[in-house]
N, C-alpha and C positions, 0 to 999 in steps of 0.2 A: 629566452630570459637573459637579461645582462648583467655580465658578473662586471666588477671590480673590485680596487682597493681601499676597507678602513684602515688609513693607518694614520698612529701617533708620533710627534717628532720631538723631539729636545733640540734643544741652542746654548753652547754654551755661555753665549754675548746675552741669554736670558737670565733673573734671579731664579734662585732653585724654585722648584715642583711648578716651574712654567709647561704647557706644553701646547701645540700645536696640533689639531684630531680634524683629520680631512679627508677628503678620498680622489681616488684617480683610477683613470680607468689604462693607466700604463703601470708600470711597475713600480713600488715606493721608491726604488732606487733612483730612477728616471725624476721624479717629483719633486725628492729632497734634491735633487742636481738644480732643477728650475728655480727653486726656489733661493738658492743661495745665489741672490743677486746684489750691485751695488749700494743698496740699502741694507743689506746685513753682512755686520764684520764677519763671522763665522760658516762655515758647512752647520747644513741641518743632519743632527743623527736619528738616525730610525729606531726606536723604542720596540717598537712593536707595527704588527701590520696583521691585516687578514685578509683574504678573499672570497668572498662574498655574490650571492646574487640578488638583486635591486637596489645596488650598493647606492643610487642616491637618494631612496627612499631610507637606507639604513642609516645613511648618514646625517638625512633630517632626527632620524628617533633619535639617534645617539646624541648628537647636540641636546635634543630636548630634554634628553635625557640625565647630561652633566650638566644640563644649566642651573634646572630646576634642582640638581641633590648635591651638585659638588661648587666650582664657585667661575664663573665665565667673567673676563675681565672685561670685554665690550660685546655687549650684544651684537656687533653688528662685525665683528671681528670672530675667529675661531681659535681662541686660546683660553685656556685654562689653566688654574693655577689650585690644582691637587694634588695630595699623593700621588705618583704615578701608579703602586698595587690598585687604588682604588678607581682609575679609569680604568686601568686592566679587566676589572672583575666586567665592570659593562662589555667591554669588548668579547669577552665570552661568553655571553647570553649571546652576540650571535653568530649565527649558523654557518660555516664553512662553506663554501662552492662544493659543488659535486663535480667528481673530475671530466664527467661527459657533460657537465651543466659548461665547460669553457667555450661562449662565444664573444667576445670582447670584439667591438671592434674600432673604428677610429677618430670616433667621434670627442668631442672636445671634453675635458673631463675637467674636475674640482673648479667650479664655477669662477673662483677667485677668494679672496680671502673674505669678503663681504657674504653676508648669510641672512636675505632680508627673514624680519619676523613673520611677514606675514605668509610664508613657508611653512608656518609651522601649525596650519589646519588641525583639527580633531580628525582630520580624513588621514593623515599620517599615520596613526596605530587604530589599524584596525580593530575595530571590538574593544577598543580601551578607550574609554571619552576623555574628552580635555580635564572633566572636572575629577575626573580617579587620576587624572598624575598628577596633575598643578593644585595643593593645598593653597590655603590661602598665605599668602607671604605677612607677614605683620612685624609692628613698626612699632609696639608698643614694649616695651623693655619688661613688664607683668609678665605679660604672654608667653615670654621667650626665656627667659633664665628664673635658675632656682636660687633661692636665696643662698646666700656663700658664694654663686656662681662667678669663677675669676674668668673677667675679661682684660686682652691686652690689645696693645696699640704697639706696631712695632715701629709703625711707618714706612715712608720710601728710603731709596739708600742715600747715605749720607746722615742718617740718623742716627745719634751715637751711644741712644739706648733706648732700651723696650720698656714700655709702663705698662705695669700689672694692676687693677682694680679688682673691687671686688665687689657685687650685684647687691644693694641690703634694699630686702623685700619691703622692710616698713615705712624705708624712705622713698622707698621707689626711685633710687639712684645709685649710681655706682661710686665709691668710697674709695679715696688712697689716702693714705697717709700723710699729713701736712697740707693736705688740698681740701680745699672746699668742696662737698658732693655734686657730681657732674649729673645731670637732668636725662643725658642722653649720648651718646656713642659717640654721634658728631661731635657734643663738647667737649668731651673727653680727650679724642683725639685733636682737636684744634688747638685746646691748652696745649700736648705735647708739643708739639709746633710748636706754637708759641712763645714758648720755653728750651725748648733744645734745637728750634732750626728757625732764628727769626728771620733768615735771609729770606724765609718758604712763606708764602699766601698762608694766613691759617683756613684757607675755602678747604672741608675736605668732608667726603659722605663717610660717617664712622660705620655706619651697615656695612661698608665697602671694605673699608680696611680693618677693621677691629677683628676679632678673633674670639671663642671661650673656650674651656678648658674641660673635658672629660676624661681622666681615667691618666691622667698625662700627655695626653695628645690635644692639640690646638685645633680647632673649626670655625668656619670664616662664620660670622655671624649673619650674612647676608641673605641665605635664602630660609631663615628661621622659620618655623609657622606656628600661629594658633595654635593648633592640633598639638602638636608635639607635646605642649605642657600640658594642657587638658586631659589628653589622655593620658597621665600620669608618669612619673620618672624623670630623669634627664632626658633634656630634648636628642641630644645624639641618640643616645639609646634609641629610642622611637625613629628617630628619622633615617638610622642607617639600615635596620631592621626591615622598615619598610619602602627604600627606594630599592632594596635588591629585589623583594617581592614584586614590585611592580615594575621592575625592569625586566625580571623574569615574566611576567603576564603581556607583558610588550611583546618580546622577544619570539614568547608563542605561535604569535602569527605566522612565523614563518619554520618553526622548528617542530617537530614532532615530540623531541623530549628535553628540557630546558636544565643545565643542572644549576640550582641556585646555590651561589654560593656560601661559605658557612660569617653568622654576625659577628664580626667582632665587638667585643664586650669593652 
C-alpha cells in the first residue's frame, strides 16, 4: 500500500486564508522547496501535513471535499481560500500511516498543480455516492439567505472599502442604503466596482466574491445550496454541521473509528 503526503501550504505573496492542499510522495519539505520557483516572489510555508496511505486517492476526496463545503478558487487549480482551522478539521478525518505501513517509493508525486474534474468519479468514496456529497448548488438568492441576511462585497485588492447589504426577503433583493435594490450578487458587486474602482471591468461573478454573515463570522456565498434553507435555520448552520458529517462518513473508508469534530455554532 502507498503512503504519502497531504499537506497544506501558505504564501505570504498570497491574500490572507489563501492556501495551497496537495500531496507528495517526498517529504512536504522537499515539495514546498520545488515549489518556490521564479514565478513566486516568496518560500511556501508548511501549515500543516500528514501521512497517509492511498495518499492520491486521499487527495482526490479532500479536494472534493473543500471544494464542495469551503470555497476553491479555480477548479482546475488547488487553492483555497478558507479558514485555515476549517481545512484542518478535514485533514483529521484522515487516517495516519501506520508505521510498518512505510513503503514510499520513487515514483512521481503531486501531479502538478492542475486537478482535472473529471478525477472526481463517485468511484472516489467508496460507499458514499456523488449524490450524498454534492447538494445541489443554487443560484437563486430565496433559496439561499434569510431575510436580514448581510451580505458583503469586499472585492480584489486595491479596493478601498467593503459594501455591506442586506437580503430583504419580499423584494427578493439585496438593499444598501442610498442605492437602488441590487437583483443579484453579481450586481451588487459590479456597482461596487463601478463606483470605487472605475479603472476595473465591472465583469465579475458575485457567487465568487460576495460573502454572508453568521454569528459574526463571513462565508463565501458560492457553494450555497437548496437544502440548507429548506431545511430550516441559517444556511451555515446546516451546512457546517453537515459537511463535518459527511466528511466523516467519507473518511470511514479508510479508518476504523473517525472522531468528528465538534459544530461550531
Amino acid at each position: 500500500m502507498t503512503s504519502g503526503y497531504l499537506y497544506c501550504f501558505s504564501n505570504s505573496s498570497f491574500l490572507p486564508n489563501i492556501f495551497k492542499v496537495g500531496m507528495t510522495e517526498r517529504t512536504p519539505e522537499q515539495r514546498a522547496k520545488e515549489l518556490f520557483t521564479t514565478g513566486v516572489p516568496t518560500p511556501f510555508k508548511i501549515e500543516f501535513a500528514k501521512k497517509v496511505n492511498n495518499y492520491k486517492q486521499k487527495e482526490k476526496t479532500i479536494h472534493k471535499l473543500l471544494t464542495k463545503h469551503l470555497y476553491r478558487i479555480n477548479p482546475k487549480r488547488e487553492f483555497f481560500r478558507a479558514p485555515l482551522a476549517d481545512i484542518k478539521e478535514f485533514f483529521d478525518l484522515m487516517d495516519d500511516v501506520a508505521e510498518d505501513d512505510d513503503d514510499t517509493d520513487d515514483a512521481d508525486d503531486d501531479e502538478s498543480l492542475v486537478v482535472s474534474e473529471d478525477d472526481y468519479g463517485s468511484s472516489v468514496i467508496s460507499g458514499f455516492t456523488e449524490s450524498d456529497l454534492l447538494c445541489e448548488v443554487s443560484r437563486n438568492m430565496a433559496e439561499c439567505f434569510i431575510d436580514g441576511q448581510k451580505i458583503r462585497h469586499v472585492g480584489t485588492a486595491g479596493t478601498p472599502t467593503t459594501w455591506i447589504g442586506t437580503y430583504c426577503r419580499e423584494k427578493d433583493r439585496i438593499v444598501m442604503d442610498g442605492r437602488a435594490p441590487f437583483k443579484t450578487p453579481s450586481q451588487f458587486a459590479a456597482q461596487h466596482y463601478k463606483t470605487e474602482r472605475p479603472d476595473r471591468t465591472t465583469a465579475v461573478n458575485g457567487w465568487s466574491e460576495c460573502e454572508y454573515e453568521i454569528n459574526g463570522e463571513w462565508f463565501s456565498i458560492f457553494n450555497l445550496t437548496k437544502s440548507a434553507v429548506l431545511d430550516g435555520g441559517p444556511p451555515t448552520g446546516f451546512q457546517r454541521q453537515n459537511r463535518r458529517a459527511k466528511a466523516a462518513a467519507a473518511a470511514r473508508r479508510t479508518s476504523a473509528v473517525v472522531p468528528v469534530p465538534p459544530v461550531k455554532n
